[in-house]
N, C-alpha and C positions, 0 to 999 in steps of 0.2 A: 640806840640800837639794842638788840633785845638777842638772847642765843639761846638755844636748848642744845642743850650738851649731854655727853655720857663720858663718866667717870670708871678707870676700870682701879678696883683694889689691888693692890699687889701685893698682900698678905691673904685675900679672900681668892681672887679671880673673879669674887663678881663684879657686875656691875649697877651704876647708879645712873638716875636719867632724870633730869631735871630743868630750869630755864631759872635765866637772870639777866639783869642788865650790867654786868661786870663779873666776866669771865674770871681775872685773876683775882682778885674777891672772895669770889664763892669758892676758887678751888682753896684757898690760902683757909677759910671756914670750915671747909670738910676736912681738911688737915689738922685742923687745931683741933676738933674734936665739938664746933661750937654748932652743927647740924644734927640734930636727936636724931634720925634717919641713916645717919650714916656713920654714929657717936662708935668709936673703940674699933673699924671695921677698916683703918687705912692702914696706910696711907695711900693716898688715892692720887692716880694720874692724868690727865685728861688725854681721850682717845680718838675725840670726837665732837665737833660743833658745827652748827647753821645759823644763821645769821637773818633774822627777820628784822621788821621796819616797827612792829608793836606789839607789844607785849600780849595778846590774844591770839594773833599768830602764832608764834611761840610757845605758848601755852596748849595752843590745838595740836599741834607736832611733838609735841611732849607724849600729850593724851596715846595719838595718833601710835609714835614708837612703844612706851610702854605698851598699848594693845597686843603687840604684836605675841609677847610674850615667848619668844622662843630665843637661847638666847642664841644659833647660829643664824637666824635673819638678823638679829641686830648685829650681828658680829659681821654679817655678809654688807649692811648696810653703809657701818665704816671702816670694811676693807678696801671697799669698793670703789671710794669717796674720799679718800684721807685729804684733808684739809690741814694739815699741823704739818 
């Protein structure tokens, strides 16, 4: 199983949007500091995931949310939706 996720900093307020195949993982990654993208910028919470079947999926919904670039659509996205 494969997720794209968004991460909100809670030193920043912003957020990160990304995909993997192991949720607690990646977050447990962006925490240590071992993500160059997201390095010195946490500690980061998870706010938000979808759950595809393959990783291209996933990957296109990534693209897809980043596009959006506003960030009250993506905030409107997983308020809307909460899954956690």
């Amino acid at each position: 199983m494969y997720y794209t996720y968004i991460l909100k900093s809670l030193s920043s307020k912003r957020y990160y949007i990304g995909h993997t195949n192991n949720l607690d993982l990646r977050l447990k990654r962006h925490n240590e500091n071992q993500v160059t993208s997201t390095k010195n910028r946490g500690p980061w919470e998870l706010v938000y995931f979808e759950e595809y079947e393959t990783r291209s999926k996933a990957m296109y919904r990534e693209r897809y949310i980043k596009s959006l670039k506003s960030r009250r659509t993506i905030e409107k996205l997983f308020l809307t939706n909460l899954n956690l």
